[in-house]
N, C-alpha and C positions, 0 to 999 in steps of 0.2 A: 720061362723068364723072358724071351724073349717077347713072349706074344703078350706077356705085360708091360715089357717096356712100350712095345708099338701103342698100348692102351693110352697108355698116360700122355705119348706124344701127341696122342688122337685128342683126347682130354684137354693137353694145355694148348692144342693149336685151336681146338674150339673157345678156348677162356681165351685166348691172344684177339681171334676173330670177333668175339661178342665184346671186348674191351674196345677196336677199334670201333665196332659197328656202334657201343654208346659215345665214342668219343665225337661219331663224325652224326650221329642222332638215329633216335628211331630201333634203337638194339632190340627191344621186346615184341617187336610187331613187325620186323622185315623182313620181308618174303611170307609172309602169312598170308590167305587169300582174302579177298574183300568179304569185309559182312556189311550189307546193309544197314539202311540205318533202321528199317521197315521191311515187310512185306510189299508195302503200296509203296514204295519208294525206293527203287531199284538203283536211282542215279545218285544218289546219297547213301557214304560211306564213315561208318566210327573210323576204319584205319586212317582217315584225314582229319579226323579231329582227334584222335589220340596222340597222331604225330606233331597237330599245332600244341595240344599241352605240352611234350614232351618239350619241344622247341622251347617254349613261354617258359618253363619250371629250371633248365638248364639257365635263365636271365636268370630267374625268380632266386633259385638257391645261391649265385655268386654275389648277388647282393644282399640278402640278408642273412649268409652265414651261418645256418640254423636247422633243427628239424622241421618238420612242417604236419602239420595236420590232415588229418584226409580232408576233409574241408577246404583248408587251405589249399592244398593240390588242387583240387579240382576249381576254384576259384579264381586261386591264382593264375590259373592253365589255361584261363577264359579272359587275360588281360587284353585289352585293346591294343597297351604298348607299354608292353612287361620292361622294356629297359628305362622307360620315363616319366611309370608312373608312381607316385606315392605311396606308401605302405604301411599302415599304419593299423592295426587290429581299434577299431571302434573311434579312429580318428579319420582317417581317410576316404574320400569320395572315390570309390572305384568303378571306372571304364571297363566295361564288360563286355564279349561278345557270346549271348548264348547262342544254343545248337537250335533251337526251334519253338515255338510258341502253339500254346493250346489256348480256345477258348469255349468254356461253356455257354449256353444258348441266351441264356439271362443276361449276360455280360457280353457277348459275343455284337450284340446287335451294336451296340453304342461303340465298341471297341473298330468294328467294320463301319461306321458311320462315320469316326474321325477317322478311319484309314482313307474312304474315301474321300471326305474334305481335304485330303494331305496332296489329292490330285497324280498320283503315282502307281504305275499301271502294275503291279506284281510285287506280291510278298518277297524279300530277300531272301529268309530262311523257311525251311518247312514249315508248315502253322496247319491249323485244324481247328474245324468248331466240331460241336460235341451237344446234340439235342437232348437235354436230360431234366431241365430244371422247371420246363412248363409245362410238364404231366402231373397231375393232379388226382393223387391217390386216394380208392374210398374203400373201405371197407364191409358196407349196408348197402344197399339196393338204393339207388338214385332216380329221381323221375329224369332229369337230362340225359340221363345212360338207359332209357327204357327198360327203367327198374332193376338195372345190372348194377354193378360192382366189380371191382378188381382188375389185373393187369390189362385181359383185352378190352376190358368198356372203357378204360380211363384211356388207353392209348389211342381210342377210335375216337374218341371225342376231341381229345387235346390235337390227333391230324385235322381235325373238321374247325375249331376253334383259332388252331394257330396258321393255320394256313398261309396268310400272309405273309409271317416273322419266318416260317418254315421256307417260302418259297424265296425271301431276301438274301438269307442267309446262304440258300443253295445259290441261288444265282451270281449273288456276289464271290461265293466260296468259288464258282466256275472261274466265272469273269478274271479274278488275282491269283488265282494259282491256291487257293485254301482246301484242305481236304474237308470233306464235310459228312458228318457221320450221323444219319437219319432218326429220329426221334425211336427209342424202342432199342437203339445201339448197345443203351449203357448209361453208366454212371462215367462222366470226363475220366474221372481216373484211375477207374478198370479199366478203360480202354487205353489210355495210355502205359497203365504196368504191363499190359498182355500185349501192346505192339511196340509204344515207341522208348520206353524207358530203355538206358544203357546204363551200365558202369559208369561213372567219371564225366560222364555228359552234364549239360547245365538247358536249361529251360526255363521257360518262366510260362505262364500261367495266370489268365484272366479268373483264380477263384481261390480264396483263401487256403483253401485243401492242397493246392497243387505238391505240398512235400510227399503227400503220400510215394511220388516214386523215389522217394529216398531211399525206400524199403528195395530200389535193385540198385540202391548205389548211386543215385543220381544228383545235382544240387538243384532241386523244383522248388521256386519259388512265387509265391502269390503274391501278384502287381493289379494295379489297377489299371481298364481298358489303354490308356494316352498311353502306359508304358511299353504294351506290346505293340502299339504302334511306332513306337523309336524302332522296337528290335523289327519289325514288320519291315518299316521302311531303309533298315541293314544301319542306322546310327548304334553306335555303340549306347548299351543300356549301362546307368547310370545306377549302384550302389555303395552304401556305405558299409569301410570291410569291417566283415562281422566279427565281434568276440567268438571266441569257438566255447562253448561248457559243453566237456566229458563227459559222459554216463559211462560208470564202469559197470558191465555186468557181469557176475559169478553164477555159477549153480546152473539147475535144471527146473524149469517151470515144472509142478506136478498137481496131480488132484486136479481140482477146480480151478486154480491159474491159469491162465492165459496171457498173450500179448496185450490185450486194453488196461491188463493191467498194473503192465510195464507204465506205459504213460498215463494211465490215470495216477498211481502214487507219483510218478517225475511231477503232474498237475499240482495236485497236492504239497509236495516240497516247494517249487517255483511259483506256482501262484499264477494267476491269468499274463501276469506284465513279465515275469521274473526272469523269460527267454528273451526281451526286448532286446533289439539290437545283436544276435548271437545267432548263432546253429547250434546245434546242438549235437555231437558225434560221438555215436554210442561206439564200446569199445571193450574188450576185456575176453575173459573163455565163454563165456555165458552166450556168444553172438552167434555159434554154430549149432546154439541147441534152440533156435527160432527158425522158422520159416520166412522167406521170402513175402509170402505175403504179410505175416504178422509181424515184418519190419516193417511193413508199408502200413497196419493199422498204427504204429507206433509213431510214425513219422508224420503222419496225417491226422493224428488228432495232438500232435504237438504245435500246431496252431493255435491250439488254446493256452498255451503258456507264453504268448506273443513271439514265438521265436521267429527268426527269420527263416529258418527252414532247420530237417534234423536230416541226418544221415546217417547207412550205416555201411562201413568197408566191402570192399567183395568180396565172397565166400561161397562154398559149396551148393551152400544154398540158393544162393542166386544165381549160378550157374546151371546147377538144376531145375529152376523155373524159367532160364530162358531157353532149354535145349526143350522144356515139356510145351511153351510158347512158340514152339518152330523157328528159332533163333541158334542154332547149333554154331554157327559161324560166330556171331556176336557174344559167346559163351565162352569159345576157344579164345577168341580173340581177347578179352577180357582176361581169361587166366594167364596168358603171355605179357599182357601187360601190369599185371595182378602189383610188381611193385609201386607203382603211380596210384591203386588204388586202394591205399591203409595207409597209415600215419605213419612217419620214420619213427623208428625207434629213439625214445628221448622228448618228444612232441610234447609242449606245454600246453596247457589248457589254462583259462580264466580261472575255471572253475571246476572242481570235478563231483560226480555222485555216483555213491555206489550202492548199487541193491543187488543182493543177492536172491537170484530167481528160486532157488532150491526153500527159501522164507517168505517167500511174497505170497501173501492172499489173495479172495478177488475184492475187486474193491468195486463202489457202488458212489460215482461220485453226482453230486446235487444236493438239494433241489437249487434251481436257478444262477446256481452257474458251474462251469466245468472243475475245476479246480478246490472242491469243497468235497475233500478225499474221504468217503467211510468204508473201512477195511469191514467185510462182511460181519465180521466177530461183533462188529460195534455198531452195527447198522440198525437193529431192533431197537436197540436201548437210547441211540440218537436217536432215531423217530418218534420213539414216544414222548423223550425228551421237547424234542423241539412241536411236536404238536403236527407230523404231518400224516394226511392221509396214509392210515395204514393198510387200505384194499385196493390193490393196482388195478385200476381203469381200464389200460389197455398195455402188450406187450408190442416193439417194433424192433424186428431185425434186418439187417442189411444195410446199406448208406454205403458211402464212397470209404468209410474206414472200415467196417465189416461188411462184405461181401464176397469175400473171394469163394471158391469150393471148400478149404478149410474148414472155415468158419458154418457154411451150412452142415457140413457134414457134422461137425461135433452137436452143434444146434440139435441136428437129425436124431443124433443117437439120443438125446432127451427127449425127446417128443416118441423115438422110440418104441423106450423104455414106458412111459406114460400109457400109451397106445396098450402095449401088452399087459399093462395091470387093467385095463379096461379105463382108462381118466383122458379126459380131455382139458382143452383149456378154459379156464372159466371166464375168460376177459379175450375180447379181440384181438386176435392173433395175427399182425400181419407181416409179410415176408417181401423185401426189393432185392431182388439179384442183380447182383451187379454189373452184368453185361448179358448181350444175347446169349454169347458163349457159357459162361455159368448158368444160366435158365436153363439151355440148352443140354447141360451136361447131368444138371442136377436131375431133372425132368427124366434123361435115358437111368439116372442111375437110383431113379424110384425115389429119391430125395424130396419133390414136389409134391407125391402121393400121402407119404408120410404126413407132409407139413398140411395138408388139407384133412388128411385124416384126423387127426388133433384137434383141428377147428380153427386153422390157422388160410390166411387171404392171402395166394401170393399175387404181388402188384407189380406193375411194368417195373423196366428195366430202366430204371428213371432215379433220382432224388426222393421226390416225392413228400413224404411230413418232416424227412433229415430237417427241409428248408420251409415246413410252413405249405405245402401245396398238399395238404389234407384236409380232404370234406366233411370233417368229422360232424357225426351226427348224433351222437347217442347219449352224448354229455353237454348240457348246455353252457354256452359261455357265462363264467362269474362264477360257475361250480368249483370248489377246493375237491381237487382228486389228484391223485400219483399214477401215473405213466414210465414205465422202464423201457430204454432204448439203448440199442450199439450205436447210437450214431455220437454226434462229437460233441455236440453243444445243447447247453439244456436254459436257456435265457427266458426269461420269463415272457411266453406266448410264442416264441419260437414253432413249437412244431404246430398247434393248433390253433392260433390267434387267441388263445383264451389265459390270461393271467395268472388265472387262479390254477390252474395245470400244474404239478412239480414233477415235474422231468429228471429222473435220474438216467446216467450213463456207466454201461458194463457192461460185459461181455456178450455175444450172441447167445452160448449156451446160460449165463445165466438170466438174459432176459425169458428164455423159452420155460426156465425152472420157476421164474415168478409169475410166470402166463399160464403155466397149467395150475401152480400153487392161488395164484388170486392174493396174497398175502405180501407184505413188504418187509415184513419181518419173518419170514421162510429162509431157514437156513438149511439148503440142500446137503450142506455135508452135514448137518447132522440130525435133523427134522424128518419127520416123516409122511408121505403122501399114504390115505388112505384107498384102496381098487375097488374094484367094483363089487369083488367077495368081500368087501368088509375087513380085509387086512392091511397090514400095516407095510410100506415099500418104502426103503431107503434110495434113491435115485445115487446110481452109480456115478462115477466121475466120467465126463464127456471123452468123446474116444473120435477120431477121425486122418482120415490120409490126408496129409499135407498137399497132396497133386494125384488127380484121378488114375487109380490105375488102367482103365482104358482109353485114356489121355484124354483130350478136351475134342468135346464136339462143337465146330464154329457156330453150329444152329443158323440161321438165315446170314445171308449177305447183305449187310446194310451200311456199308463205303461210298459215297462217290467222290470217284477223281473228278481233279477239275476238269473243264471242258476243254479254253480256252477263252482269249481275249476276245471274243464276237459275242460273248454273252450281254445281253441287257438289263441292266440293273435298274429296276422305278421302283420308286416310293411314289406313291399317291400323297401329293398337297392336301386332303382333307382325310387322311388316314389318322385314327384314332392309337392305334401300336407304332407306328412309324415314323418319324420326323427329321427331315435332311438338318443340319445342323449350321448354323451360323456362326462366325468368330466372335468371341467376347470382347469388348472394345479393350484398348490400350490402357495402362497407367498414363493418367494423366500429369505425373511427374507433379504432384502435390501430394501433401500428407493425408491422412485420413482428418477430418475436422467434424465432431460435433457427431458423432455415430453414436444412433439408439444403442441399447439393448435387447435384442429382439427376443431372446430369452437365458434367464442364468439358470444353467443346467443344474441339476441336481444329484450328485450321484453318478449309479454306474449309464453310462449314455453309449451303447455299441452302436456300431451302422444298424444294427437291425431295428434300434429305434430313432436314428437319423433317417433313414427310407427303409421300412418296412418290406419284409419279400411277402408270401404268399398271393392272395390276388393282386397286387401291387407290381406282378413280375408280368403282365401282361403288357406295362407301359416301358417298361426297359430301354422299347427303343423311341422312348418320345417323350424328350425332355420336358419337356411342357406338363404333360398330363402325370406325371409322375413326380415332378416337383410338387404335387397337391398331397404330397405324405410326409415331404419336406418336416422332422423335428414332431412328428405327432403322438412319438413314443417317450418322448423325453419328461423327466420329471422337473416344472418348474419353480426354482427353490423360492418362489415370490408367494405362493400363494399352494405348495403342493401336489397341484393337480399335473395333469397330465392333456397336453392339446388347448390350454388355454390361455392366452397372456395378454396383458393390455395394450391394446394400438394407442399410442400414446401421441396420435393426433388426435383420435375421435373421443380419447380419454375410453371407450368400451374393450371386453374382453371377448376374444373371437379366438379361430384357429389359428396356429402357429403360421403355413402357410398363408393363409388369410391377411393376416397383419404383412405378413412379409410382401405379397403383392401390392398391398395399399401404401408400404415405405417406397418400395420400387416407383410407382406409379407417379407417386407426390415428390420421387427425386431425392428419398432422403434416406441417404446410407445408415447401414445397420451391421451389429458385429454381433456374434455369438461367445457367452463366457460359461466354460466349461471345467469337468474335473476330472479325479484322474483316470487316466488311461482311454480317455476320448476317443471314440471312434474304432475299438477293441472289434474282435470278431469277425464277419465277411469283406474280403475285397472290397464289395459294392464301390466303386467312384462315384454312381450317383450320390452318397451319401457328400460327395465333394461336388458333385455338378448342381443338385439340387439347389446349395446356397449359394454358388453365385449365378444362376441362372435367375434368382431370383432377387440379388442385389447385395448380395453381405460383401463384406470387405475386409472382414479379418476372424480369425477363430482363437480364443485364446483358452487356453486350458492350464491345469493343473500338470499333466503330462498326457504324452498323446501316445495312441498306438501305430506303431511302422508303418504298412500302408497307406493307414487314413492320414496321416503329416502328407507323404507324399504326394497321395494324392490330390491334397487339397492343396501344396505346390504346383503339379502340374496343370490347375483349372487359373490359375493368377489371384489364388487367395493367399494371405496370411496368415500360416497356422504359429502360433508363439503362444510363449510358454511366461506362465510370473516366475521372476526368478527367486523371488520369495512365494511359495504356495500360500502361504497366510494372506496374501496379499487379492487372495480369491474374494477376501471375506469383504475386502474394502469396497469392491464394488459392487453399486446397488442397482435394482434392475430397472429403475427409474432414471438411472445417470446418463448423461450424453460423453462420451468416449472420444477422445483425439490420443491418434496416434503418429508422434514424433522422433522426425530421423530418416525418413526416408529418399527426404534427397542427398545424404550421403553413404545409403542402405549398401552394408557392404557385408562380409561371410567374419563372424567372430564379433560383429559389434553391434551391439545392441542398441533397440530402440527403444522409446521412454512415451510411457502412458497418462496422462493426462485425464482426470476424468470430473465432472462436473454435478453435482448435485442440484438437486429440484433446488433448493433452498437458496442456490447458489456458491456456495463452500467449493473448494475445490481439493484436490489429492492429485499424487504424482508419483508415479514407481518404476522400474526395470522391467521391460520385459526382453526377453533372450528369445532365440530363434539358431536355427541349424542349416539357414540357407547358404550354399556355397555360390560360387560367381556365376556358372549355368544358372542353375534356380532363381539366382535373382535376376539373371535374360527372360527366363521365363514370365517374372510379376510382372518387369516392364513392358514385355509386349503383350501382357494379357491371357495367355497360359502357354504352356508347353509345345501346342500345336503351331500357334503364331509365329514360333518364335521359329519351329522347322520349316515353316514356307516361311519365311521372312530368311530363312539359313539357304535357301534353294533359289532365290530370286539372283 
């Protein structure tokens, strides 16, 4: 009796002590030891940004009274100044301070170009580039690669090729303080899930993918270049707070399900726009029967439903992938403060969805865009239906949303299986691991044997066709053929610059099942592959360990720290990749008057047909030479074609940018009129520097997608919206455009369009816009950058 009364006094003096220690801050994480934020980053610590959320959330909760979302926690927890600033779910501009910034190599160069215009010797928060996106993957024998192919020819070449953009990027990553992770590293974010992601952390991110580390809990968000340079140079980053939509999930994935095909049906329900303005916080019993990584495929190809980023709570699972990542400190640490990372009980949602994993199938979504869901059951009878190639071309696995060990191993075990019946694959089989570390691990664990054995290429440690940097050769362009891939987005010409391509997306193991079958209407669960004796083989359900059990082998070291400030940073004046940058001139505090139409878009218009990646990503960092791609994928509704429109000085029809340098040159402003969901898909800012580097002055669209608004804010353009879409139809693409209101351009009022006919007739309509008082500093000094050295004088 006694020695339980002493218990209970031990008990309620520990409840007395953890009551003071939240009342005075910090109860879940004091006296815990430090965990880094990194391996490579010793001097950076989570228990200081756990304790500023904690701080921010004790404001956050006595003013709004209320549960809060995991989302919200982690958002809110990242306030610049929680006690003053506004609150409002899909109303309010939120002041933000994230934990660190990533950039990929494609994005990176322009991103460090305005850092260094900004004149400011060192990154404020941790930042990194990440070489991945100018390897250029082949699967045939190439005369530039000395008749080779595959990961080491393409990575020996792409060092020999980029040299310069590789040597800038190190140099300047020296010079500011940037970590820089050498070409052959990885895919940006495998290397961010396996060093820098945390629980509860916020990041942002120069590439549309960046949610992928949602998958350990984190809120990653994809900005374009000017915006990592606010967070670069320690200004508070600027968003607006996001609706939260729930995904409730139940059940146990089984059989042939997988994670892609969690978010491929969420695609399907939401539709490419339908996450617009929101995160998306999955949630329910369903979350402990996923792996860590295949939250992170779930979270990173919810980009394609425009969300602002997805999330998912911390849990075992991510606990166990950070203690297999050599993280055991930032694992404990995380489960001590585990209440700050899940949603209070009660937590509203916008909106909520729910799927039950124990009924989900796989799904097989395309051709030509992400969000065009076919549950495998339906997939034959669609294809025939619709008329598409039904012999798969080629099969591609790996990309920044499937690459982890997981994902190869399940892959593995179908190709396996194939192997032992004596079958190979009948269509080019190629394979991107997604960091050195996975190459590396899969390679010891006979994983790379297998997948060659089959008939399958594995390709650097890179992007590679995800983004369009495939040499493909086997299939000529204008050919109608079907391609299956894991990666995210299937846009017509996307991975191989060729139109006629239909791209479907789904799981790693079931692209491996349609690469050795050759068939698009192969249904592995219940079809059968014939062996090489002439019998009949039923391919079992994909089998694989979530995390290696002889843990991961780092394979080569390819990090460098920075140096220091002694380093020298040149760009060569007559460099064809490289181009120091110049400020865009001012608002000249006059309205727009008398603007062409330089072309009326037609349809779905992503960045990747506002500036094209594939060989196009070799100019990334040279404004000039990369605005010649400026609009040349867009479909123009004047005449249908694609890369053509009338210079309506010379009265002839030429390239998109063509006409646009001949308006620039003669002085005479030009706007672009678009539809809906403008600008959908990659980050890219060029797709926003482009146009006014080369003269535009305003973008009007039907609705626009997140990033692309913004970023074509931060360049001193005008992106607006008709506030009647019908009002798209009124204007023709011969008309001269004025736009009214700007000199008393304020956040909430709209400005009014004016537009003029060949004939001379005129019309006049609403158009709306979402810029706040910042944003509109920004038009008038001419972008975003201006307006921070003009803030620093």
């Amino acid at each position: 009796m006694q020695a339980s009364r002493q218990g209970l006094a031990q008990a309620r003096g520990r409840l007395l002590r953890s009551k003071a220690l939240s009342e005075a801050g910090y109860a879940s994480i004091a006296g815990l030891d430090k965990a880094p934020m990194s391996r490579i980053e010793p001097d950076q610590f989570i228990n200081d940004r756990y304790q500023a959320i904690e701080d921010r959330l004790k404001v956050v909760r006595r003013r709004l009274n209320r549960p809060l979302t995991y989302a919200e926690k982690v958002v809110y927890g990242h306030l610049d100044d929680p006690e003053h600033q506004d609150i409002q779910r899909g109303v309010s501009y939120l002041n933000l301070r994230p934990d660190r910034v990533a950039m990929q190599d494609a994005t990176a160069q322009m991103a460090v170009l305005q850092f260094i215009a900004s004149g400011l010797p060192q990154t404020a928060v941790p930042s990194t580039i990440h070489c991945d996106h100018l390897i250029e993957g082949t699967t045939a024998p190439q005369a530039d690669r000395n008749n080779s192919y595959g990961g080491k020819a393409d990575l020996d070449l792409a060092n020999k090729v980029n040299k310069e953009v590789y040597d800038f990027l190190s140099s300047a990553g020296s010079k500011y303080g940037i970590g820089f992770w050498k070409p052959g590293s990885g895919i940006i974010h495998q290397i961010v899930l396996e060093n820098y992601a945390f629980p509860g952390g916020m990041m942002i991110g120069t590439d549309s993918h960046t949610p992928n580390a949602g998958g350990l809990g984190m809120c990653a968000i994809g900005v374009g270049g000017a915006d990592a340079v606010d967070v670069m140079a320690g200004m508070p980053w600027e968003l607006k707070a996001p609706k939260v939509i729930g995904v409730k999930l139940t059940g146990k994935l089984s059989a042939w399900a997988s994670p892609k095909d969690v978010i491929c049906k969420v695609a399907g329900i939401l539709t490419v726009k339908g996450g617009t303005g929101a995160i998306v916080e999955y949630f329910g019993p369903g979350l402990d029967n996923i792996s860590c990584t295949g939250m992170g495929t779930i979270c990173n190809m919810g980009a394609e439903i425009g969300a602002t980023t997805s999330m998912f709570p911390f849990n075992k699972r991510m606990y166990d992938y950070l203690v297999a990542t050599n993280r055991e400190p930032a694992a404990k640490l995380a489960e001590a403060f585990s209440e700050n990372l899940r949603a209070d009980e009660g937590a509203q949602y916008d909106q909520v969805i729910e799927i039950n994993l124990s009924e989900l199938e796989p799904q097989v979504n395309g051709p030509f865009t992400p969000d065009l869901a076919n549950p495998l059951s339906k997939l034959a009878e669609n294809a025939r239906r619709e008329g598409w190639p039904l012999q798969v071309s080629a099969g591609l696995i790996g990309s920044c949303t499937n690459s982890s060990y997981e994902d190869m191993m399940r892959a593995a075990s179908i190709a396996k299986q194939a192997l032992a019946a004596g079958i190979k694959a009948k269509v080019p089989f190629a394979i991107s691991p997604g960091s050195e570390q996975i190459r590396a691990t899969i390679e010891r664990d006979g994983l790379i044997e297998i997948f060659e054995k089959v008939g399958g290429t594995v390709l650097a440690n890179a992007c590679g066709p995800c983004i369009g940097q495939w040499k493909r050769t086997e299939v000529e362009k204008g050919v109608k053929n079907s391609i299956v891939t894991s990666f995210n987005r299937n846009f017509a010409a996307r991975n191989d610059a060729n139109p006629a391509t239909h791209a479907f997306v789904t799981s790693p193991e079931m692209v491996t099942a349609f690469a050795i079958a050759g068939d698009l209407t192969f249904n592995p669960e219940k079809d059968t592959l014939v062996g090489a004796d002439g019998k009949e083989i039923l391919l079992q359900p994909p089998s694989g360990d979530e995390l290696p059990a002889r843990g991961f082998d780092p394979g080569m070291e390819t990090y460098q720290a920075p140096a220091g400030a002694k380093i020298e940073v040149k760009v060569d004046p007559n460099s064809q990749r490289l181009q120091l940058l110049t400020p865009f001139k001012a608002w000249d505090g006059k309205d727009v008057e008398d603007a062409l139409v330089l072309i009326k878009a037609k349809g779905k218009c992503t960045t990747d047909h506002i500036s094209m990646a594939g060989p196009w990503l070799k100019y990334r960092g040279h404004l000039d030479n990369i605005s010649n791609n400026m609009l040349i994928g867009a479909t123009n509704a004047e005449n249908g074609k694609v890369n053509s429109v009338k210079n309506q000085l010379s009265g002839e029809y030429g390239a998109v940018p063509d006409v646009a340098r001949a308006y620039k040159a003669a002085g005479q402003e030009w706007i672009v009129i678009g539809d809906e969901n403008y600008g959908e898909g990659s980050s890219r800012e060029h797709a926003a520097l482009e146009p006014r580097h080369l003269g535009a002055r305003a973008v009007i669209v039907k609705s626009f997608a997140r990033i692309h608004e913004t970023n074509l804010k931060k360049q001193g353009l005008l992106p607006l919206t008709f506030a009647d879409p019908a009002d798209y139809d009124k204007v023709g693409p011969f008309d001269r455009i004025s736009i009214k209101g700007l000199d008393t351009f304020a956040p909430g009022k709209p400005l009014q369009l004016v537009g003029k006919r060949p004939d001379g007739s005129t019309y006049e309509f609403q158009l709306n816009h979402t810029f706040n008082a910042n944003q509109i500093n920004w038009f008038k000094h001419g972008s975003a950058l201006n307006a921070m050295a003009a803030g620093r004088k």
